[in-house]
MIZAMAR-348449 format. One line per 2 residues: number of its first residue (from 0); their letters; for each residue z, y, x of N, C-alpha, C, O. Coordinates in steps of 0.1 Angstrom, whole numbers. Layout:
<sites>
NUM	A	Z:Y:X:Z:Y:X:Z:Y:X:Z:Y:X ~ ... .
</sites>
This chain:
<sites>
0	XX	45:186:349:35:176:344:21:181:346:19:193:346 ~ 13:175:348:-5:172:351:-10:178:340:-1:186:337 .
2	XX	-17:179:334:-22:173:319:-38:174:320:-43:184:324 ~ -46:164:317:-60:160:317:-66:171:309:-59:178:302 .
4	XX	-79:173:311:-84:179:299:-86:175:289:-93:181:281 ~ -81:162:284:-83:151:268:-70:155:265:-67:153:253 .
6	XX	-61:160:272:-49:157:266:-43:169:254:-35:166:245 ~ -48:180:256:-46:192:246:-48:187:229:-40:190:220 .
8	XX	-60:178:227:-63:177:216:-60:164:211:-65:159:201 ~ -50:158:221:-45:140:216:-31:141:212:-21:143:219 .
10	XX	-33:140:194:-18:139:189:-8:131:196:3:137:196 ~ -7:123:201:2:115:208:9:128:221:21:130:222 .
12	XX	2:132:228:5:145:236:17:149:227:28:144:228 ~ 15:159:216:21:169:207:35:162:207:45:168:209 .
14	XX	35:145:205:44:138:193:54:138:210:66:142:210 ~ 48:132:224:56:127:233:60:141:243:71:144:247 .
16	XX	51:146:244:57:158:257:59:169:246:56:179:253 ~ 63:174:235:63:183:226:72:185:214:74:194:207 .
18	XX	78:166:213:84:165:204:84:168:185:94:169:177 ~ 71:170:183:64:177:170:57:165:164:48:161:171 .
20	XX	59:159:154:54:151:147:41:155:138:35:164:143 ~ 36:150:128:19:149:126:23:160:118:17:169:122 .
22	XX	31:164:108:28:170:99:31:189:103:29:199:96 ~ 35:187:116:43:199:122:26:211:127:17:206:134 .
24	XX	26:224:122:14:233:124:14:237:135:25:241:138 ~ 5:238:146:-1:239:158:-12:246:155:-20:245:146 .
26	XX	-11:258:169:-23:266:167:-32:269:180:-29:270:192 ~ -47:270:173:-52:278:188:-57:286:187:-62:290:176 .
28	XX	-60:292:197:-68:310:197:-79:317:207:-77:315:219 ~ -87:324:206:-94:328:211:-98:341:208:-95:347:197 .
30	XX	-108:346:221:-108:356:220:-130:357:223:-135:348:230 ~ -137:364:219:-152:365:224:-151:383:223:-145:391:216 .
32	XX	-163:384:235:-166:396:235:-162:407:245:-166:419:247 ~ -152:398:252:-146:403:261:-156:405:279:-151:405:291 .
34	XX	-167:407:276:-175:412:290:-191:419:279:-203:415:282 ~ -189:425:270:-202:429:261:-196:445:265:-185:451:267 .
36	XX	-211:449:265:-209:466:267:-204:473:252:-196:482:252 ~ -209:470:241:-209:479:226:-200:465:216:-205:454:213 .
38	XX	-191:469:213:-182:462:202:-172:461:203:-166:468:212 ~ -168:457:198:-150:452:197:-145:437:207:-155:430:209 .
40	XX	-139:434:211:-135:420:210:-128:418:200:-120:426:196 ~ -129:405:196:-127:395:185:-119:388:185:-121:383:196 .
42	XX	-107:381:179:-105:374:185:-102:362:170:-101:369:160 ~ -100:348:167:-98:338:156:-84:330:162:-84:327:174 .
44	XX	-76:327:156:-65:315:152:-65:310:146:-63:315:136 ~ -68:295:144:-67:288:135:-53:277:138:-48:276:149 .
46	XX	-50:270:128:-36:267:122:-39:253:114:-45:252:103 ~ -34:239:125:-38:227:121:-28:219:119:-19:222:127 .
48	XX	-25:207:110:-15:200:112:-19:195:125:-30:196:130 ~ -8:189:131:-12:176:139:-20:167:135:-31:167:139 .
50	XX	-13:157:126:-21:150:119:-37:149:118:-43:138:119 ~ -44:160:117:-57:165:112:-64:168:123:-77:168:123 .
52	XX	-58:171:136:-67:174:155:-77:162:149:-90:163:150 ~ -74:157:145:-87:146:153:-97:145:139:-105:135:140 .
54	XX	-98:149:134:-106:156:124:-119:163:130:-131:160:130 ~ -111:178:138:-119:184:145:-129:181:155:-140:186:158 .
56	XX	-123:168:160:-133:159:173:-144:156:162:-156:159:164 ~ -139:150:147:-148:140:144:-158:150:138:-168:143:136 .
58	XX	-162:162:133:-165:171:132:-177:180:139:-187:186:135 ~ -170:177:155:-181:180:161:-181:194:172:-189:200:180 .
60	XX	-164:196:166:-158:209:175:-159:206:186:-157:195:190 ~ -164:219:198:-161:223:210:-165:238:213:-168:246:205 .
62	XX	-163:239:224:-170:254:228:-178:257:228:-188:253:233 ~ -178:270:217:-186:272:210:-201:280:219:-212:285:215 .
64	XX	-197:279:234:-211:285:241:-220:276:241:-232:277:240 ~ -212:263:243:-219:248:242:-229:242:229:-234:231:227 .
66	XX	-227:253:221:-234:253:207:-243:260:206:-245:270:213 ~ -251:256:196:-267:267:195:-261:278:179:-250:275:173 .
68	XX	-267:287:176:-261:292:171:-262:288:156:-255:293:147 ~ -271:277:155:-277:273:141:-261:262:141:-254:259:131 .
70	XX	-259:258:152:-249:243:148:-235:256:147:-227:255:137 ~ -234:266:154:-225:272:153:-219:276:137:-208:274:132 .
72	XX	-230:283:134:-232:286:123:-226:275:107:-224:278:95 ~ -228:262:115:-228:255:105:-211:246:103:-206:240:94 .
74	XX	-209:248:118:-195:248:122:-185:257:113:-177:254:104 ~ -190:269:119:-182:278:109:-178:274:96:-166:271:92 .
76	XX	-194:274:88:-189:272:75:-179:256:68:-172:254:58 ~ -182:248:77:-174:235:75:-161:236:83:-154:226:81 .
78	XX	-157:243:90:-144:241:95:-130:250:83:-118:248:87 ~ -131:255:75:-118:262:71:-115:252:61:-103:253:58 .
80	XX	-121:238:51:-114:235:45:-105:223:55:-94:220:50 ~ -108:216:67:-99:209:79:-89:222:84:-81:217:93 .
82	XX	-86:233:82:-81:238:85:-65:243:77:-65:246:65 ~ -55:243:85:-44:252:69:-48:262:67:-50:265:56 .
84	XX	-51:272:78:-57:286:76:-59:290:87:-56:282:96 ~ -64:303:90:-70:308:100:-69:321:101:-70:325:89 .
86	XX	-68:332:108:-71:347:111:-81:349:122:-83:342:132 ~ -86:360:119:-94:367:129:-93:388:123:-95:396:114 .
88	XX	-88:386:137:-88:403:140:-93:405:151:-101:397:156 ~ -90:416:156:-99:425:168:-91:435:176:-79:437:174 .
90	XX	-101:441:188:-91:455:192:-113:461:193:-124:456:195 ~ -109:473:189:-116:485:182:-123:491:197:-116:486:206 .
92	XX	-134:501:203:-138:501:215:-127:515:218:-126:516:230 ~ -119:525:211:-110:533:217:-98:525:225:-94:527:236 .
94	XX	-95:519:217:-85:509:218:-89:499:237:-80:499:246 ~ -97:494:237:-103:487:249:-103:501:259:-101:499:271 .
96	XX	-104:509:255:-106:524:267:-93:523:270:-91:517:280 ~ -86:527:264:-73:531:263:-63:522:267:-53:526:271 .
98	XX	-65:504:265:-54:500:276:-63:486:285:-59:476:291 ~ -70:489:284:-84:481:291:-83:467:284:-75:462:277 .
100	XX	-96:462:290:-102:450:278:-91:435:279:-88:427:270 ~ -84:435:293:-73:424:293:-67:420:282:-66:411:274 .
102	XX	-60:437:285:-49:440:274:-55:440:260:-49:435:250 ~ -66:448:259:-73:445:243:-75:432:239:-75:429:227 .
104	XX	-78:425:251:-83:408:245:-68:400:241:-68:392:232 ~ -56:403:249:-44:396:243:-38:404:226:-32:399:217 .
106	XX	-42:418:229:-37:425:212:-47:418:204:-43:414:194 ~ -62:416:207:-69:409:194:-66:392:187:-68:387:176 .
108	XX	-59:386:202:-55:374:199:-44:374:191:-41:367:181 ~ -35:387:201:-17:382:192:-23:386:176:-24:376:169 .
110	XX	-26:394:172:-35:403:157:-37:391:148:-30:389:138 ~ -49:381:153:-51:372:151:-44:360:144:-47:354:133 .
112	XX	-32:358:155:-26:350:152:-10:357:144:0:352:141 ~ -13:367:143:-2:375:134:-6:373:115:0:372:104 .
114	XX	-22:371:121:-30:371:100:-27:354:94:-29:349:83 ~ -21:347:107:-15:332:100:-7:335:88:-2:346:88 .
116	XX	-5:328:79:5:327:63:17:324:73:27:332:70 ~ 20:315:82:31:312:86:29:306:101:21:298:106 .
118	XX	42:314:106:40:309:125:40:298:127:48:290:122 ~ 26:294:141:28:275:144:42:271:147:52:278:145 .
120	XX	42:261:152:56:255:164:47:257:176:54:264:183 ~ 36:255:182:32:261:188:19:265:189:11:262:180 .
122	XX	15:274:204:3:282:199:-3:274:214:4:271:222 ~ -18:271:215:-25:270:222:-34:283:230:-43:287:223 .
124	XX	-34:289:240:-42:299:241:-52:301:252:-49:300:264 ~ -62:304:248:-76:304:258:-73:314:266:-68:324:260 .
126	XX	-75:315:284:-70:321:290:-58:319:303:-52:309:302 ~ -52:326:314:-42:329:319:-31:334:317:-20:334:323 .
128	XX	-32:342:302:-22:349:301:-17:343:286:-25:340:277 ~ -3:344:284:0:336:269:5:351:263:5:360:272 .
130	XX	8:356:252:7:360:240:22:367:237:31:362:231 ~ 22:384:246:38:384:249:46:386:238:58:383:238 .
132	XX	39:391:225:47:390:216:48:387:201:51:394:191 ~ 42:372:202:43:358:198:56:350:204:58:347:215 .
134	XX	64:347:195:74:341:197:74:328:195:85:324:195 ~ 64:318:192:62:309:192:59:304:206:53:311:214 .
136	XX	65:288:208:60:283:220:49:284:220:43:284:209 ~ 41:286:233:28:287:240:27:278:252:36:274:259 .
138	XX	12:276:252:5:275:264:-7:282:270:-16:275:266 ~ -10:288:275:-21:292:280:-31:282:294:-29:279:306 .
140	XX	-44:281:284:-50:271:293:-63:282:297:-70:289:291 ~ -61:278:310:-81:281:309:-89:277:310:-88:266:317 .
142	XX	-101:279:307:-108:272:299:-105:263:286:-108:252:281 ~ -100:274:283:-92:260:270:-106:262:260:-105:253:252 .
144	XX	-114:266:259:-121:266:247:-129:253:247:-131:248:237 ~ -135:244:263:-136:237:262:-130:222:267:-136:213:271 .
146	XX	-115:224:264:-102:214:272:-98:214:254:-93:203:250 ~ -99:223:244:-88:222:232:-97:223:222:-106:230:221 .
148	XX	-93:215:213:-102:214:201:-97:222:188:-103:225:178 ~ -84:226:193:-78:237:185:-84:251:190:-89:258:180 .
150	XX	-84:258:204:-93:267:211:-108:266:205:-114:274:198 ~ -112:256:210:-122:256:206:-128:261:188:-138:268:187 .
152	XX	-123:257:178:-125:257:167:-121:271:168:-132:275:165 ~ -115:279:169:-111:292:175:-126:299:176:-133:307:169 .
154	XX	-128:292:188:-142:300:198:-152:301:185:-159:311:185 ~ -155:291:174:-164:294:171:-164:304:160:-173:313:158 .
156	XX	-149:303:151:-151:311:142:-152:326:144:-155:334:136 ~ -149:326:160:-143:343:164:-159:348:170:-161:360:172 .
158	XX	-168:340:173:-180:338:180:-191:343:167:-200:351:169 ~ -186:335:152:-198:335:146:-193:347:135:-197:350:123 .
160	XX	-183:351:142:-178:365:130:-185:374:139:-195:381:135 ~ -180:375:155:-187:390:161:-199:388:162:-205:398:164 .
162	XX	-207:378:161:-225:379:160:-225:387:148:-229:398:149 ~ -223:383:139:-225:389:124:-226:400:126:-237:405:128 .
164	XX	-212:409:126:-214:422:129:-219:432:131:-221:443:126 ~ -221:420:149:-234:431:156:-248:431:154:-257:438:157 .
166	XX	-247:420:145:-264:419:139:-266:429:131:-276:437:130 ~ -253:428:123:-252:441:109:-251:453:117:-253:462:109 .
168	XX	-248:458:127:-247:471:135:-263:474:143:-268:485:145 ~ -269:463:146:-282:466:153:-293:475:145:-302:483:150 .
170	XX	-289:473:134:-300:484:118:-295:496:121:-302:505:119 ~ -281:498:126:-277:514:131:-280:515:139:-284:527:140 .
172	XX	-281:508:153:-288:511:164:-299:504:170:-299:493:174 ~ -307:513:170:-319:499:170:-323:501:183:-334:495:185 .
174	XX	-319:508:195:-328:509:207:-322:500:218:-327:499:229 ~ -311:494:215:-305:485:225:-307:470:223:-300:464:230 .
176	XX	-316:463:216:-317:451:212:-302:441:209:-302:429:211 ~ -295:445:205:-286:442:199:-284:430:190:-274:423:189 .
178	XX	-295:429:183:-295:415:174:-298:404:183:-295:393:178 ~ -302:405:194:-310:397:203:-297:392:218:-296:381:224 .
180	XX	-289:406:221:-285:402:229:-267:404:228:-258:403:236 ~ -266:408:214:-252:404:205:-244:415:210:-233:415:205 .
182	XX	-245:428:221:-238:436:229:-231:432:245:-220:434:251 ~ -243:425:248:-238:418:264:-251:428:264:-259:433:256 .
184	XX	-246:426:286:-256:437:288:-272:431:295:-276:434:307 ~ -279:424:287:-292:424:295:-299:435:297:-296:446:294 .
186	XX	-312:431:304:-320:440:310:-321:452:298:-319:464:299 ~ -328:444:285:-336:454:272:-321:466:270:-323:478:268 .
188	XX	-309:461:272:-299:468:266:-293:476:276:-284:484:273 ~ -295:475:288:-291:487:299:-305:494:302:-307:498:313 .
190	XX	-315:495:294:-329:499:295:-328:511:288:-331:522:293 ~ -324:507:276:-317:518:262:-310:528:264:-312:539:260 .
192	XX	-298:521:272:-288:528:278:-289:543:287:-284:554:286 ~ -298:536:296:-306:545:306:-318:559:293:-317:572:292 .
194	XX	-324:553:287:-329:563:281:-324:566:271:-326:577:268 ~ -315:558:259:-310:570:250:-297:570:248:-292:572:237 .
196	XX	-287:568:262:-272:574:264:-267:563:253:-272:554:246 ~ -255:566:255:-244:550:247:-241:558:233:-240:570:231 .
198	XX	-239:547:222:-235:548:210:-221:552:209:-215:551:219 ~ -213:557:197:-199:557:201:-192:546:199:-179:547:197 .
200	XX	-198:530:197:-196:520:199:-196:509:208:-191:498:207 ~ -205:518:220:-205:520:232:-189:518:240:-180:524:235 .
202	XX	-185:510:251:-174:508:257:-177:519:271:-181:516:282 ~ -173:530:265:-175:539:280:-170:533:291:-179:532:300 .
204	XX	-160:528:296:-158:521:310:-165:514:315:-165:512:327 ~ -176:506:305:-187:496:308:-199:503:309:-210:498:313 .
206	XX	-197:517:304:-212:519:303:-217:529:316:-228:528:322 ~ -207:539:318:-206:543:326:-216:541:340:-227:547:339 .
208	XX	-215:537:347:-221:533:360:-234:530:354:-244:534:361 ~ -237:524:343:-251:522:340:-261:536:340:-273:538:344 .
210	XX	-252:545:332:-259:556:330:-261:566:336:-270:575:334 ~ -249:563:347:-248:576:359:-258:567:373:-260:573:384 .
212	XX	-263:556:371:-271:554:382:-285:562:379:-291:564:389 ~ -291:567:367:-298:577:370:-294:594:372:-301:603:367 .
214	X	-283:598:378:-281:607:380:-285:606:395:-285:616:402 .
</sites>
């Protein structure tokens, strides 16, 4: 089967190619953070009836890059009571060294969707690769954050948790502009890099080459 990009977030999908009626929990998930030099990646699940998807359209969900950070922000706080519930966890910057960011970005998702009260019928997931050990049916879309309104609603909560963070981590480090460029690498923050060496928050595999181009 085909499937449109309308079709992820149209109960009628779930009820016909899925066999899951309105009241049955469906999940989606995401992951942010996954190309930033200093942090964790992040990742949110959230956990919807059927019934309620179309809530989320009416709401105002989508990808959350497609958002400014003030609507993001405001997203956030209005999406958990449309929601049954939600998790957000992470993988830690040892952890990303140690089996690289791929693999870190599917442990923060499965994490994620492990902090649900109770497993979907199925999981939606942003990305190529589905969720090896999650035993719930899956799909893996990509681009799903802006194809799924379940991903999507995902993207934002997991989006406007790791800003936080790194805003609250920029007061510890203040020479990378950090509040400004969230731990992605612009110019101000491979500038830092170059003159005052990486934090141990710092993702050495990323930082690496930055810092040895002045050797």
């Amino acid at each position: 089967m085909i499937y449109s990009p309308s079709c992820y977030n149209d109960r009628q999908w779930w009820q016909e190619s899925q066999g899951l009626s309105g009241d049955r929990l469906v999940a989606g998930v995401d992951e942010v953070g996954r190309g930033a030099l200093f942090g964790p990646v992040v990742a949110a699940a959230v956990l919807v009836p059927i019934e309620a998807i179309d809530q989320l359209q009416a709401l105002g969900v989508k990808d959350s890059k497609k958002l400014s950070p003030q609507r993001r922000a405001q997203l956030a706080q209005a999406l958990p009571p449309y929601l049954h519930s939600y998790g957000i966890s992470f993988a830690d910057v040892p952890t990303i060294e140690r089996i690289n960011i791929r693999q870190a970005s599917l442990l923060a998702m499965e994490r994620a969707v492990q902090k649900l009260p109770v497993m979907p019928a199925y999981v939606l997931v942003d990305g190529r690769d589905r969720l090896p050990r999650i035993v719930s049916a899956q799909m893996a879309i990509t681009g799903g954050d802006g194809k799924s309104l379940l991903i999507g609603a995902a993207s934002i909560l997991a989006k406007v948790w790791r800003d936080s963070l790194i805003t609250r981590l920029a007061e510890r480090f203040p020479h990378y502009d950090l509040a400004s460029n969230k731990g992605y690498g612009t110019a101000n923050h491979r500038q830092g890099l170059r003159q005052y060496g990486a934090t141990p928050l710092h993702r050495p595999l990323f930082c690496r080459k930055i810092i040895e181009d002045l050797d």
